[in-house]
C-alpha positions as CSV (number, residue, x, y, z in Angstrom):
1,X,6.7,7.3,-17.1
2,X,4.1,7.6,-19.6
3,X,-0.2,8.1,-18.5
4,X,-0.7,4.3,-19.7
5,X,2.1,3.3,-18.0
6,X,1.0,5.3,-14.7
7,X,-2.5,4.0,-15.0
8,X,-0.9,0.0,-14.8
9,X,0.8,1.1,-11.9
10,X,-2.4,2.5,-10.1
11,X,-4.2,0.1,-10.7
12,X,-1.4,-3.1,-9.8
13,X,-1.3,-1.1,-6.5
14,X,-4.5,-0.7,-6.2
15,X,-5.5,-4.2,-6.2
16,X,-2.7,-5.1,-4.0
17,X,-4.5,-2.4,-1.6
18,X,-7.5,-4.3,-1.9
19,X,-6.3,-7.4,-0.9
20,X,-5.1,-5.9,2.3
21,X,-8.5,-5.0,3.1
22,X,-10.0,-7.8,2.6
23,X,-7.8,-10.1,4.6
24,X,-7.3,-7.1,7.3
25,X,-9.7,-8.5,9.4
26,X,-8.1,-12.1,9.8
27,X,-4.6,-10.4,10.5
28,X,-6.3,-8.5,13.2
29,X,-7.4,-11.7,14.8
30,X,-3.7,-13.2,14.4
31,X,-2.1,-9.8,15.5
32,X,-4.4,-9.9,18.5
33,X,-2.8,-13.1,20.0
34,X,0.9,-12.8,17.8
35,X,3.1,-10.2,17.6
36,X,0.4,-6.9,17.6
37,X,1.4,-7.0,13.5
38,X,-0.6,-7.6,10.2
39,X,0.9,-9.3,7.6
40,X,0.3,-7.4,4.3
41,X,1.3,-7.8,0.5
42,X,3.5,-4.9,-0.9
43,X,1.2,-2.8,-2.4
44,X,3.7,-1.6,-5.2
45,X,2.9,-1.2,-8.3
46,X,5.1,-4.4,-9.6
47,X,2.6,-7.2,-10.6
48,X,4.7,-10.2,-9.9
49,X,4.9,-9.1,-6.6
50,X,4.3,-11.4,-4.1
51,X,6.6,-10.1,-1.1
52,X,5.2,-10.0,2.4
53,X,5.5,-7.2,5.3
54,X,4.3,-7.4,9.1
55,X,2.8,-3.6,9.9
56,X,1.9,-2.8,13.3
57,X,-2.0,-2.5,13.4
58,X,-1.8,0.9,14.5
59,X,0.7,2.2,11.7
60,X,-1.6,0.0,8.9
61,X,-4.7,2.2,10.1
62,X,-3.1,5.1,9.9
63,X,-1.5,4.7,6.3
64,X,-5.6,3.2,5.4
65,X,-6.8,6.7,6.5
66,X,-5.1,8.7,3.5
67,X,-6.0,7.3,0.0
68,X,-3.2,8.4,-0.9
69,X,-1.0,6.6,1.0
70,X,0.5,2.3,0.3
71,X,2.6,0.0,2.1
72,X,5.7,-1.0,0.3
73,X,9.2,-2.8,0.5
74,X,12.0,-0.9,0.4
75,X,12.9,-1.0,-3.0
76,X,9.8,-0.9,-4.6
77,X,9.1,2.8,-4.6
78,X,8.6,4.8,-7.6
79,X,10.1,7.7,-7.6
80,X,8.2,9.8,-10.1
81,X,4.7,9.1,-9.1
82,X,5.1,8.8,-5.1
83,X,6.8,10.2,-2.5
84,X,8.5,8.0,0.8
85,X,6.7,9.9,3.7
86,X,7.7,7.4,6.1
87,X,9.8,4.6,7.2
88,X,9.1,1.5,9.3
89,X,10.4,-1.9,10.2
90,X,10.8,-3.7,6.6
91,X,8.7,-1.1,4.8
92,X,7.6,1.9,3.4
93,X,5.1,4.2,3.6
94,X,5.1,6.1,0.3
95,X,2.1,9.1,-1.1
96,X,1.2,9.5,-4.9
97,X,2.0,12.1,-6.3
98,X,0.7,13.4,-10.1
99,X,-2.5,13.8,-11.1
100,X,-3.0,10.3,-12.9
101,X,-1.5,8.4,-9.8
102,X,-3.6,10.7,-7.3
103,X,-7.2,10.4,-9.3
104,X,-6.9,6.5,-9.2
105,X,-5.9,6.3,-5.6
106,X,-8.8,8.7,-4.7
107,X,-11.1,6.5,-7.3
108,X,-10.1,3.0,-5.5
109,X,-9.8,3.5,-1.8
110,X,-11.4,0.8,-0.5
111,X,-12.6,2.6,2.6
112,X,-14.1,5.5,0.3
């Protein structure tokens, strides 16, 4: 994969990052009185996109807490820029890897 190419990437899953964050607090009101799940996008770095997966809230602030971390459907991983670190119910967890895919993670972590 080339650095331009990488960059696209980072920043597709970026954005897809920060859409979860920005709806996170309406799933946490839905999960509160559903099924104790938010529903997120895949944050992979695939711009069209659009698939859906239901995280337990506890598992989605634990991924949150490491920039480095994104939600994603199995499937979707990229195997030379990210690592799967783990697996849940419909999705993965997988961690950047590279110093291009690791700078923009760092650089657009919404909780940073």
């Amino acid at each position: 994969m080339t650095e331009r190419h990488e960059v696209e990437v980072g920043k597709t899953e970026a954005l897809f990052r920060e859409v979860n964050e920005r709806i996170e607090d309406l799933n946490r009101g839905l999960a509160s009185v559903s099924d104790g799940r938010m529903h997120v996008v895949c944050e992979c770095g695939k711009p069209e996109c659009a698939e859906q997966v239901a995280v337990p809230v506890a598992n989605y602030e634990q991924i949150r807490s490491d920039p480095m971390e994104f939600i994603v459907i199995p499937g979707h991983e990229i195997p030379s820029t990210e690592t799967v670190v783990a697996k849940g119910d419909g999705y993965l967890v997988v961690r950047k890897e590279g110093d291009v895919p690791e700078e923009i993670a760092e650089a657009t972590d919404p909780r940073r």
